[in-house]
N, C-alpha and C positions, 0 to 999 in steps of 0.2 A: 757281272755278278757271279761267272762261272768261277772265275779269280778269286774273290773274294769268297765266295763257300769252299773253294780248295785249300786257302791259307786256314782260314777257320775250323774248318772239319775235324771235332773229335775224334783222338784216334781211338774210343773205346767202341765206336762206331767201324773200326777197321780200314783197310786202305781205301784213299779215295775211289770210287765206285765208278770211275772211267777213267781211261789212262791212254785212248788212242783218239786223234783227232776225229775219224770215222765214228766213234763210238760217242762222242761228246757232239758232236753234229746230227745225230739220231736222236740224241736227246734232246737239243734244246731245238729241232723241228717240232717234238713232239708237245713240248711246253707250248708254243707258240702259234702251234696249228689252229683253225677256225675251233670254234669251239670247245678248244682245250684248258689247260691249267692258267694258262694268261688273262685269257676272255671269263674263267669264272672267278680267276681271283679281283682281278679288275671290278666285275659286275658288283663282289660284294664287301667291295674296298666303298664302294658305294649308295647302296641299299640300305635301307633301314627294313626294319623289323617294327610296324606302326602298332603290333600286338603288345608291346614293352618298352621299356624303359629300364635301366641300372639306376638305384637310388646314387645321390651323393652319399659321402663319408665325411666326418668329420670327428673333435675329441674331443671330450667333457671339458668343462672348463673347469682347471685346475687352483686351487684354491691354496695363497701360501700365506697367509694370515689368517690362524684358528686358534682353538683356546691354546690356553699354556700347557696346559697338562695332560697329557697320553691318558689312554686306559686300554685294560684286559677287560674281553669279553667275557662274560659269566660263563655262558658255556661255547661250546665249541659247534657252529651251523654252518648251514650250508651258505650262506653268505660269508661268514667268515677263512671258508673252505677256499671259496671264489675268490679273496682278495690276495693268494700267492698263488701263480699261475702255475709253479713247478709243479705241483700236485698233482695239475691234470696231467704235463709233459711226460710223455714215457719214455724219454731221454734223459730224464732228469732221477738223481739218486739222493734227492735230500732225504735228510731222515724226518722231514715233517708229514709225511708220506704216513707214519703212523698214525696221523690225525683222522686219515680216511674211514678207520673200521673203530667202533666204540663211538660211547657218550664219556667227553669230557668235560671238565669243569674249569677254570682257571682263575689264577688269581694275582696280583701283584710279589714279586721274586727280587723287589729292590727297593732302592729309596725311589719313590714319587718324584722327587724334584729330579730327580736324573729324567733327562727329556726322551732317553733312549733306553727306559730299563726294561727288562725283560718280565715275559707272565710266564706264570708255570702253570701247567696243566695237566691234570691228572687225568689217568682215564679210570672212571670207576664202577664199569661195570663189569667187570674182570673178576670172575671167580676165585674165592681164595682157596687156597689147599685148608686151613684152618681157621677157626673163626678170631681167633687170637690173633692172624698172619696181619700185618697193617702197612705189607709194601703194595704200593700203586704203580704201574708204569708214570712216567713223567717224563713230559718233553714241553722244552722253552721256545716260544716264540717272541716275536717282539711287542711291544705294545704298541698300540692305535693309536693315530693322530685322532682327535675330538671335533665334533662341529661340521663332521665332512656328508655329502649325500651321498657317497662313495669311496670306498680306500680301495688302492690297488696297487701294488708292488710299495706299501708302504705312504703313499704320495697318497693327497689329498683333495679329492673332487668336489665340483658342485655339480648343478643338472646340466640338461642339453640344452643348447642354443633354443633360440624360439624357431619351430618348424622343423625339428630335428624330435627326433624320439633316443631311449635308449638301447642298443641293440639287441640281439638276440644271441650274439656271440659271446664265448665266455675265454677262458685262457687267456692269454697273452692281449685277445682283443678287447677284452670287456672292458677297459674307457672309451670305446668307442660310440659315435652316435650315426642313425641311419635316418635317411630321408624321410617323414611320415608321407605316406603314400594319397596327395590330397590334392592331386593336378587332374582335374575332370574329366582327362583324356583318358588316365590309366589310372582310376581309383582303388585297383584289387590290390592289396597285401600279394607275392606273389616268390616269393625267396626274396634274394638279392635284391629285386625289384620288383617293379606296381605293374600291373597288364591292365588291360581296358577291358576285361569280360573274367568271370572264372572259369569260361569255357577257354578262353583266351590260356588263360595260365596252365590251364592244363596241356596243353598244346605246345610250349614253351621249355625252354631245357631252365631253366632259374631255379628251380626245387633242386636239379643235378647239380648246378653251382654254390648252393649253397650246402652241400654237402663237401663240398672242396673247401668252401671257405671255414668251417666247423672243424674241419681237420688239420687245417693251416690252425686255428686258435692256438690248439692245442702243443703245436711246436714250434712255433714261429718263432723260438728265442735268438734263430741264427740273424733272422732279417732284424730284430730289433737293437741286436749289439754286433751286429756285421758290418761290413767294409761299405756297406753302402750307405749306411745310416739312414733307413726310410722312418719316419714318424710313424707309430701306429696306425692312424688312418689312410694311411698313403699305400702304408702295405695292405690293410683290407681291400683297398678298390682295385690295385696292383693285382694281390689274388683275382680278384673276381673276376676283373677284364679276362685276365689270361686264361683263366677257364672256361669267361664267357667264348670268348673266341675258339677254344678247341671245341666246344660244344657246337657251335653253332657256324661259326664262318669255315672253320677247318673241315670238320665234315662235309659241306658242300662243297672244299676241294678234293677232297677226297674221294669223292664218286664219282668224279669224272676219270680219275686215275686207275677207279676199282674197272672201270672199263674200258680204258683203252690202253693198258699198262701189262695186258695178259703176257706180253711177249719179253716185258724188263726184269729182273732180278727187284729186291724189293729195296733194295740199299739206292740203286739209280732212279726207284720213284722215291724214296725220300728224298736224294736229290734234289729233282725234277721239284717237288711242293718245294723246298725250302729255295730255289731258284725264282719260281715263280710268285713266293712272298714277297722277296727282297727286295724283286725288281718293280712290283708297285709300290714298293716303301721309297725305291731310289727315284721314282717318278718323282712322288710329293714330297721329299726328305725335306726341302725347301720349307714345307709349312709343318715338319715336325720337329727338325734338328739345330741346332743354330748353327752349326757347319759341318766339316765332313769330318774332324776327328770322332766329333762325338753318334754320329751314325754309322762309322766304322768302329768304335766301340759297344755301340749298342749292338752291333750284326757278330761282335765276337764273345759279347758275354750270354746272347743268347743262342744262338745255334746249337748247343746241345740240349739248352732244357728243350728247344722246339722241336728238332730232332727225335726225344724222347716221345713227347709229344703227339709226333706224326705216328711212330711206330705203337703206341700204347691205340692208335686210333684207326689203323689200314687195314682193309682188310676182314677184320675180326664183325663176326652175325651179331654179337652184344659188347656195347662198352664196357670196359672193366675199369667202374668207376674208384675202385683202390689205388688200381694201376697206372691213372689219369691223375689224381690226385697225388700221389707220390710223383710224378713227370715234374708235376710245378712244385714241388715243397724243397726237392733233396740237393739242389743245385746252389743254394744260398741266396742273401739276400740281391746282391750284384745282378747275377743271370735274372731273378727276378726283375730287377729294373728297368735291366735292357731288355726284357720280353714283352714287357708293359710301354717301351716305347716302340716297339718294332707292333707289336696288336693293337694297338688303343691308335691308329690312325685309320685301322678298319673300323664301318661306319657303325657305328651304335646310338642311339638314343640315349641321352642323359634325362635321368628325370626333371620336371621343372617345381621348383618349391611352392608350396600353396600361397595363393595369392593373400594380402594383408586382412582381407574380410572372413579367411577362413579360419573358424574358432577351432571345430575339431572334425576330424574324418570317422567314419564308420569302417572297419577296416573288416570286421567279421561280425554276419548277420545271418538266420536263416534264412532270410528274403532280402532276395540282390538289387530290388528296388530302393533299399537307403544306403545301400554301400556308397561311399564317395565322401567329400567334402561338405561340410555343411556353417552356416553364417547366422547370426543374428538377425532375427526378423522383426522387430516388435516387442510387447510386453503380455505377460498373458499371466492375469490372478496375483498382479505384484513379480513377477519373476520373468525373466528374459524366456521367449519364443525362440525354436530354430527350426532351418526350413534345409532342405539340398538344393548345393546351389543350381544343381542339375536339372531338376522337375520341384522349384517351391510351390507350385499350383496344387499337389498329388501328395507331399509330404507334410509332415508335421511334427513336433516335439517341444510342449509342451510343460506348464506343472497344471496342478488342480487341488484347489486349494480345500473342495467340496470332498474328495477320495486322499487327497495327501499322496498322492503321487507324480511320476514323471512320466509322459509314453508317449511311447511314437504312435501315429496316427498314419494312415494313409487312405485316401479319398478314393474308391472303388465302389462305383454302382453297378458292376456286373449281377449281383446276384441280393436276395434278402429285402430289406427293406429300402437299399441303397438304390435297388434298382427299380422300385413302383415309386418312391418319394427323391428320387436325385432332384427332382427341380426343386423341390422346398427345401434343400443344403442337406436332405440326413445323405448317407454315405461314407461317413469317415468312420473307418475301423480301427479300434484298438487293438497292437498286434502284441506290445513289447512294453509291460511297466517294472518303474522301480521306486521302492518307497523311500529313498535312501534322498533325508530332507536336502540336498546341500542347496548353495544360493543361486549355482548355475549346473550345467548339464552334470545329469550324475556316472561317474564310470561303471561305478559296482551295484550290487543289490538286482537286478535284471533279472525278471521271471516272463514268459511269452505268458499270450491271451489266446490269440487267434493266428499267432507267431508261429513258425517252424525253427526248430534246433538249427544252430548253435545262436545261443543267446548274444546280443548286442555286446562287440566289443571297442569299445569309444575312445580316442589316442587325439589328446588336445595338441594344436598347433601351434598356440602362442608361448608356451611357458615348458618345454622342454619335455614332451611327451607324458605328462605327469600330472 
């Protein structure tokens, strides 16, 4: 491994950081010793983290038979904003960039039956020098595919898989879809991924990853037409791993080096971590790589983003989550890949997808009692009953046909009437109604009763978080 981080080694990184056999044999004692960089990379090449879980990724499903005929949006929103990513790119210097500031309008700039004609768009709240004056700024975009539940770089969506939701990403990533968080173990919405408590998730670095991956959206144009050619979604998990891992697995190497590295320069402890990465990758390489070109490929397109990496991370009283963030972004899509096969063999938890009974999850509530997945129980007033699959005894969600509402119930005889008459069934409190008629669980309309803030946020399972 010594060999191979020598051939490898960035010279922007400087001369290799040992150059005498004494010197290079002080080093990898110190990797290697009881309790050092081996024993903890080791430990959490295999450890899970039972507080979390990383959602899957996957991509809307693309739709190439729609109407015949394009169109211009009337005006110019924020949705329409969203469907050219260059916009948000601050690498990018289109001139549709003038879209961002004013209210515009648009309208058809050619013949219709042209499948690709262009809209023109004026912007018309532009103060004139005179009232006579009737020039407008104007800029052409192209016109919309029709029939789609989403446009994006032009291409033409439908919804998310069933058990899949839409993400939260936008730029470059928004076709993207994210796991709904409805596996009983780890029901909390939590960044990146579900945690099993919201004490849980606060305790978790997933909200710091998912601040990496918000940043990736925005300029990820190298990974999507670069030499590596990753699909959309492949590059969102890619991100995520890789910063899941600086966050969480790198840091625990890290602190073992923060103290017993007093005596090295800091170039021979990056070394030293990137030694002691490799060589529990070259242990299992077996159940990562299909042979050994392609895990000496991977160990040569990543070593500088990792590199990067270590150094944005040693050391230093507070992450500089900019500085972390640009480590994974600036190196292309390639070093991405191989960083993603060199971290994704350290152990993580993949979330697991809500079982077939699960209709929709509870994903934000101000009582963590119906947070979770929830199923079909029965019928109640003509209309479908649902329970949590977690505590159905305790939960409840209902319609009523008597008030014309929908609400969550929970069965609490602690206190009230609940607690002098729980034998005779009173006890179920109304915490959370919505008068919003539909035929099954309703998303929108939520006002609390007996509820605490933030009101019931409801993300269906079978039909594409929607």
């Amino acid at each position: 491994m010594v060999q191979s981080a020598c051939l490898f080694w960035p010279p922007q990184f400087g001369k290799f950081p040992v150059n005498t056999t004494t010197a290079l044999t002080g080093l990898v004692e110190q990797v290697f010793q009881p309790g050092g960089i081996w024993d903890r990379t080791s430990a959490l090449f295999t450890r899970y983290n039972d507080d979390y879980c990383l959602r899957k990724e996957t991509t809307r499903i693309e739709i190439t038979s729609v109407a015949d005929e394009n169109s211009c949006p009337n005006t110019i929103d924020e949705e329409v904003l969203d469907e050219d990513p260059r916009l948000q790119d601050p690498e990018d210097n289109t001139t549709l960039k003038e879209l961002i500031d004013g209210r515009w309008a648009c309208e058809k700039d050619a013949d219709p039956s042209d499948p690709e004609y262009q809209c023109k768009c004026s912007r018309r709240d532009v103060q004139k020098a005179r009232p006579t004056d009737l020039t407008m700024p104007v800029v052409s975009i192209a016109s919309r595919p029709s029939g789609c539940k989403m446009v994006h770089r032009g291409k033409c969506y439908g919804d998310c898989p069933a058990k899949f939701r839409p993400t939260w990403l936008k730029g470059w990533f928004r076709p993207v879809c994210t796991l709904v968080c409805a596996d009983s173990n780890h029901p909390v919405t939590c960044g990146v991924g579900c945690a099993s408590s919201r004490r849980a998730c606060v305790g978790v670095i997933l909200n710091m990853v998912k601040q990496v991956a918000l940043a990736a959206s925005k300029v990820a144009a190298f990974v999507l037409t670069g030499p590596a050619g990753l699909a959309v979604a492949e590059t969102v998990v890619s991100v995520v791993k890789v910063a899941e891992f600086g966050f969480n697995v790198l840091v625990g190497i890290l602190d073992v080096i923060d103290i017993t590295w007093t005596t090295f320069r800091r170039e021979e402890a990056q070394l030293a971590t990137l030694i002691g990465i490799f060589q529990v990758v070259q242990v299992h390489a077996k159940e990562i790589f299909k042979n050994i070109a392609e895990f000496n490929q991977a160990m040569s397109a990543s070593t500088q983003l990792l590199l990067t990496l270590i150094d944005a991370e040693f050391g230093w009283k507070d992450l500089n989550l900019g500085w972390i963030t640009n480590s994974i972004l600036q190196y292309g899509g390639s070093a991405l890949q191989g960083a993603f096969q060199v971290v994704s063999s350290f152990a993580y938890r993949e979330c697991t997808p809500a079982s077939d009974e699960v209709i929709f999850t509870v994903e934000q509530i101000g009582d963590d009692r119906f947070i979770g997945p929830w199923r079909q129980q029965g019928m109640a007033n003509g209309k479908k009953a649902y329970r949590l699959l977690s505590n159905p005894s305790k939960t409840l969600m209902e319609w009523s046909s008597r008030h014309k509402t929908w609400s969550f119930w929970y069965y609490d005889k602690s206190f009230g009437r609940g607690w002098w008459f729980g034998w005779a069934g009173f006890g179920w409190r109304e915490l959370y109604y919505s008068k919003t008629p539909s035929d099954d669980f309703p998303k929108s309309g939520w006002r609390k009763d007996e509820g605490a803030l933030p009101l019931p946020e409801l993300v269906s399972a079978t039909n594409g978080g929607v």
